[in-house]
N, C-alpha and C positions, 0 to 999 in steps of 0.2 A: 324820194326815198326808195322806191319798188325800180329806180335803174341801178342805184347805189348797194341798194340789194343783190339783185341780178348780176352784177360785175364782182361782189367779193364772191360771191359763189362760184363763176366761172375762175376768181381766182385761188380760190380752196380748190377747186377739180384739178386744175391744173397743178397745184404741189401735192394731190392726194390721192386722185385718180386717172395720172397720166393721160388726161386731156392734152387734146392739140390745139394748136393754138390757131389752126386754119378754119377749126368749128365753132371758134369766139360767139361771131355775128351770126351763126345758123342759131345755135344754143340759147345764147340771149333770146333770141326770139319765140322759141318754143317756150322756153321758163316764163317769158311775160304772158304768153299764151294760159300756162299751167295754172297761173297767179289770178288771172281773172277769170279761171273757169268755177270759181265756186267753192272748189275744194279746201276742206279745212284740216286745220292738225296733223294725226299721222299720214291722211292721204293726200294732203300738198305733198309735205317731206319725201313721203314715197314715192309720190311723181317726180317732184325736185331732182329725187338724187338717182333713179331711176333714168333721166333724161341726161344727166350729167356721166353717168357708168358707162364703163367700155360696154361693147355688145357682147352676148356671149361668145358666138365664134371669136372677138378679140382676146377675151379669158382664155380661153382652151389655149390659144396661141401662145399670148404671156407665157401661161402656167408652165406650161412643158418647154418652154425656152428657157427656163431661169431651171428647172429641173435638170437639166440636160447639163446647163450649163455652171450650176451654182450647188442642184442635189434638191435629193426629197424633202429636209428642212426647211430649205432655202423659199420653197415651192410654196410650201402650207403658208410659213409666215407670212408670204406676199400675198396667198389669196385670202386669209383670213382678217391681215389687214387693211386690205380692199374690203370685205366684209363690214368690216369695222368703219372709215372713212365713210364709207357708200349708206352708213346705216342702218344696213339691215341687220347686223347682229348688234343690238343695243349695249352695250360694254356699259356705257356710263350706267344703264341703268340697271345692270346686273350686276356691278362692283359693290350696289349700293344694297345686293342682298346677304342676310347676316350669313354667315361663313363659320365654322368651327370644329376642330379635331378634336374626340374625346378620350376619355383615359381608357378606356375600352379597343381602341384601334379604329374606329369610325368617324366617317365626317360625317358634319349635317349641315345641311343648306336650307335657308327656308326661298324659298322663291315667290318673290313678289309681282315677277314681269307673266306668270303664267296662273292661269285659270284652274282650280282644280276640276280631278278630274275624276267625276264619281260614278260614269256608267261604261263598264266593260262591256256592253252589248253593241254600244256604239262602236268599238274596235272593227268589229267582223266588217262592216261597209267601209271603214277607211274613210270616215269622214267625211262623206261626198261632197264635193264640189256644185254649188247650182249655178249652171250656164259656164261659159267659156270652153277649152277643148279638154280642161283634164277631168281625171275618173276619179280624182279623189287627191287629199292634201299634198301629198310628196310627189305626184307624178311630176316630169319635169318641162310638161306644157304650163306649169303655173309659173313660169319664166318668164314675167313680165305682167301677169295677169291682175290687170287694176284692184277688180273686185276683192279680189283678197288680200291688198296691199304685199302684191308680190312682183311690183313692178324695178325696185330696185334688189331683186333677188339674183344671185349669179352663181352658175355651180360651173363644174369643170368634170371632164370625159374622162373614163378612166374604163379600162378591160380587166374583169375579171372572170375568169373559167375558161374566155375564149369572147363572152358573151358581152355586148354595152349595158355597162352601169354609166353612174355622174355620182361626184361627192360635193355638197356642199354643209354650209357650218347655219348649226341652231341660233336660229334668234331668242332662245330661251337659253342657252348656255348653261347648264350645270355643272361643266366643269372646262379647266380652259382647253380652247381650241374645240369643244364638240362639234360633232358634226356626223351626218348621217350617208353613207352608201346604198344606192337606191338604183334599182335593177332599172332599165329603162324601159321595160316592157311590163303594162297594170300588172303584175303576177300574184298570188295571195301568200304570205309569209308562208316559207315551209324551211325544215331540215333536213337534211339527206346527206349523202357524202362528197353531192357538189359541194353544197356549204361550206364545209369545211376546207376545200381544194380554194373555194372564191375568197377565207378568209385568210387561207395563207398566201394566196397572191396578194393579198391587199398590205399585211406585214412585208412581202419581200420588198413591193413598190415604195412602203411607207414606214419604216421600220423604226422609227421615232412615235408611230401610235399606238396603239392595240383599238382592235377592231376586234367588236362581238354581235351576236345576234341573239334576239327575245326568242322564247318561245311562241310557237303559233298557235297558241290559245290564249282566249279569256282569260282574265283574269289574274294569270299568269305572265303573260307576254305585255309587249306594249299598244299605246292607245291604235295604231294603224295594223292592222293583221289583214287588210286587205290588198296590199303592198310590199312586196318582198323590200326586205330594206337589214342595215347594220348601224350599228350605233360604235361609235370610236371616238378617238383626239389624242389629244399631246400631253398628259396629265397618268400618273402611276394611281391605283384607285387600290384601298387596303387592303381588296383581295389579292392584291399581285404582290403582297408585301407578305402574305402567310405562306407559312413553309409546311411540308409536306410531316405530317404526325406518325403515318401506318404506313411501309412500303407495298405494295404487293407486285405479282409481276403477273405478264401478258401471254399468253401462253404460246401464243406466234411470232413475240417479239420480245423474249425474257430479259435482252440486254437493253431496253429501254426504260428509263425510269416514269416510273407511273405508282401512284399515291393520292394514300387520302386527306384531304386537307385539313389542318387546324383552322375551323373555321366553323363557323353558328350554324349554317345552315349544309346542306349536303354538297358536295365537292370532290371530284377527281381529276388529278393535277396529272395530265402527259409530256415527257419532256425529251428529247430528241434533234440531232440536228439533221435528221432526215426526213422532210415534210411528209412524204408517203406513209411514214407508218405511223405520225403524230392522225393522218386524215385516216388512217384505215381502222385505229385503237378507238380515235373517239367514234367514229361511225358502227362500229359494234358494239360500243357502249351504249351509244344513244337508241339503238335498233331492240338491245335487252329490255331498257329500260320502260320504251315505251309500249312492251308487251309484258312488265313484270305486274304481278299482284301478290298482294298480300293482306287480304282483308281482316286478319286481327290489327296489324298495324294501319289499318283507313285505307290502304293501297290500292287502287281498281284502276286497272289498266283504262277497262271500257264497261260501259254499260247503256240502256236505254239513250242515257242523253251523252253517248260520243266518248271519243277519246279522253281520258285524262292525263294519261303523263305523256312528259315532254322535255325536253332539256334544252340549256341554254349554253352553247358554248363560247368561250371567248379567249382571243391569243394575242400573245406578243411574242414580239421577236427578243431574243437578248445575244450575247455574247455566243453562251455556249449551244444557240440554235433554238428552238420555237419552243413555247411555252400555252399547250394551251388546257383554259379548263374547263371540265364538263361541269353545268350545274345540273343537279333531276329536279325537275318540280312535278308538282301534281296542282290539279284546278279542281280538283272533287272537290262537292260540297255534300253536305249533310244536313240533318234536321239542326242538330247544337250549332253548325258551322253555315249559315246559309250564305255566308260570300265568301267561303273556302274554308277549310279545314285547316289546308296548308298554308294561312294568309294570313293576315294579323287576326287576330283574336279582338273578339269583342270590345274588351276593357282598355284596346289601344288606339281603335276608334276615330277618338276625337283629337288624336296627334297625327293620325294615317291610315286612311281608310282608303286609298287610291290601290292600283295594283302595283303589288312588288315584282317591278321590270327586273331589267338584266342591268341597269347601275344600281340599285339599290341591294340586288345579288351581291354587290359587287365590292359593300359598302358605304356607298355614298348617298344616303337619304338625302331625297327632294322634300321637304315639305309646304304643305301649303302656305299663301300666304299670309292669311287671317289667323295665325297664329303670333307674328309680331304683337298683332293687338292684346289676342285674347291671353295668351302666356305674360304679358308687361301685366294685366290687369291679376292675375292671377299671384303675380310676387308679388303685386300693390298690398293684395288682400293679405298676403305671410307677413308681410312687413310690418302690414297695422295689427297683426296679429286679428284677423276679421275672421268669420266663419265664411266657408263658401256659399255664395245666393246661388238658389235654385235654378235658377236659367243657367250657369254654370256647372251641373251636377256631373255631366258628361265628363268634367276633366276633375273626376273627386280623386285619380289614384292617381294624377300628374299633381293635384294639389298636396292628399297626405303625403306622399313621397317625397315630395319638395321639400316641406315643411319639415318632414324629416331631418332631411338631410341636412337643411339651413340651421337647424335649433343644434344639430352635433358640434356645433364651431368649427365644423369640416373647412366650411368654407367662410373668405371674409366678406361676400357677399351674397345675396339672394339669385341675383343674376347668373353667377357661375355656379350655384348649386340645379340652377332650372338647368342650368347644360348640361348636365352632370345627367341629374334626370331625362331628360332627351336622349344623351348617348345609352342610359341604359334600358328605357321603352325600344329602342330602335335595334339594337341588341339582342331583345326578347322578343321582337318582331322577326328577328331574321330565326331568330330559334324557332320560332311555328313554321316558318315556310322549310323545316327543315324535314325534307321525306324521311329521313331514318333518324329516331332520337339517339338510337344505341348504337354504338359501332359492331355490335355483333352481329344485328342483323343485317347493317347494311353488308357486310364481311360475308354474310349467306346470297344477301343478291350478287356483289361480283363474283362467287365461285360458278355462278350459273351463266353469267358473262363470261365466262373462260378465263378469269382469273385465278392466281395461285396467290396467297398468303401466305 
């Protein structure tokens, strides 16, 4: 059975992942190797198909061959479903997490393949690494590195600013095609006016994605802030689907269009088909911002414990030239806010208590996994018309509000009413991360950005 085995695998490499046919009997040999060294479940598989995958130097070659030759779509598709084949981005097992668009404009995803994720302290180390060569999760020495089942991992070389990055695709997938831009030297997330110059090279290369970056704080940003990196794919996310509500203009560049978004949380939308002055508006915007204050409105730039604001940009290319937009956040906390101010709020908790990244800016809630569970037991309880037990107490305003909603005959089922309620917790999540509630005052901070109204 373990030859019989061994041989359809070599003959899945060879229709999956352009295997050659003169590495048959080397291959064979190593997988029977693999097979009896012990390894079980995902780290056979990892080895398996790790042993079976081009090497990287072959990737880099592929990739920019069929680019060159076929274009930047053409490119992604092949590496991403090498990705796929090779197994490290688990598809099957991500197809199988729940998915839905609400009447609000938001998607939500619950994701079952990842771990949630409840200490922003651990960001700042980037996840260290114990043993092997790299300094932490995304550096791109974990290319191949057993220990952390990154043996069948493959990214591909890519220049941006001047400087080597690599882009490869999430084994956690939150939306299709993800996939992260990761500097190739440990560097610590930061913003500045490279940034923005690295993120429009990245659109010109790739202009079927949008590519953005977290903020380089706690809380605020994402799990790695130890590791310069961007988060992108192939997928339009509902903020690039809102349109601009307030014009205002630039004071050094009045014939570009620049606005402020219709959208829950804070947002300035620049639009131009001349990259320089899309990187030179955001970079003065983000420069204001992370020296504005206004402490009746919670606002502190700084204090004792460190910076707080910071923004998150994020661009696509389109037709009529770059599109990119600034988010402000703020990571101040307070006495009433003690995991931010500007973060979900208490009461939403036990739906999302992880940090709101640069996809969930974006629209697109992650949430956790143990929410399948505990949200089916929750319509169980509306359905038998049951009171909620106290070990459930956490989720008593996902429960009245359901209930709610389910008794209006809004809806014909319990199930689409709990959606219903998800899209609009998530909603009112993105409304607290929002730095300015009023559009007046935000309208006071851009005039001090050099904006006109």
């Amino acid at each position: 059975m373990e030859k019989e085995e061994i041989n359809n695998l070599i003959e899945y490499a060879k229709e999956k992942l352009e295997f050659k046919e003169r590495d048959a009997e080397y291959k064979a040999n190593r997988l029977l190797e693999i097979m009896e060294s012990g390894l079980e479940g995902a780290e056979l598989e990892d080895a398996v198909y790790g042993e079976l995958s081009l090497l990287p130097s072959e990737i880099d070659v592929r990739f920019w061959q069929i680019y060159k030759e076929s274009g930047s779509k053409a490119a992604t598709e092949w590496l991403y479903n090498y990705c796929v084949y090779n197994k490290y981005v688990k598809k099957d097992v991500l197809d199988k997490n729940p998915r839905f668009d609400t009447q609000n404009g938001l998607t939500i995803t619950i994701n079952k393949a990842k771990p949630e994720f409840r200490d922003p302290k651990k960001a700042k180390v980037g996840n260290s690494v114990d043993g092997g060569f790299a300094k932490c999760v995304i550096c791109r020495e974990n290319e191949g590195f057993g220990a952390r089942n990154k043996r069948n991992l493959r990214t591909v070389s890519i220049t941006l600013g001047g400087k080597p990055w690599f882009w490869q695709y999430s084994p956690y997938g939150y939306f299709n095609e993800h996939g992260i831009a990761v500097n190739c030297e440990h560097t610590p997330m930061n913003i500045d006016k490279q940034t923005f110059v690295n993120l429009l090279d990245f659109v010109d290369k790739f202009p079927h994605y949008f590519i953005g970056c977290n903020a380089p704080l706690e809380r605020i940003g994402g799990s790695v802030l130890a590791h310069d990196h961007y988060q992108g794919g192939g997928e339009e996310l509902p903020l690039h689907r809102a349109k601009i509500k307030t014009k205002i203009k630039d004071g050094k560049y009045p014939y570009v269009t620049v606005g402020i978004l219709d959208w829950a949380g804070t947002v300035i939308r620049i639009k131009s088909d001349k990259r320089n002055e899309v990187a030179d508006i955001a970079d003065r915007l983000g420069k204001a911002w992370v020296n504005y204050s206004n402490p009746e409105l919670g606002i502190i730039a700084e204090d004792e414990n460190g910076v707080h604001n910071a923004i998150s940009p994020t661009v696509i290319k389109t037709v009529s030239g770059y599109e990119m937009n600034v988010i402000l956040r703020s990571n101040i906390t307070s006495e009433k806010y003690p995991d931010g101010v500007f973060h979900a709020h208490p009461e939403y908790h036990a739906i999302k208590k992880e940090s709101i990244g640069l996809i969930e800016a974006q629209g697109l809630f992650i949430l956790p996994g143990r929410l399948e569970e505990e949200l089916g037991k929750i319509e169980a309880l509306i359905e038998a018309k049951k009171q909620l037990p106290p070990e459930y107490a956490a989720f008593k305003l996902v429960y009245e509000e359901t209930k709610a909603l389910y008794e209006s005959g809004k809806y014909s089922d319990i199930h689409s009413a709990m959606q219903e309620e998800l899209g609009s917790i998530c909603y009112r999540i993105l409304e607290d991360t929002a730095v300015f509630k009023e559009e007046k005052d935000l309208k006071l901070f851009l005039k001090t950005a050099g904006f006109e109204l």
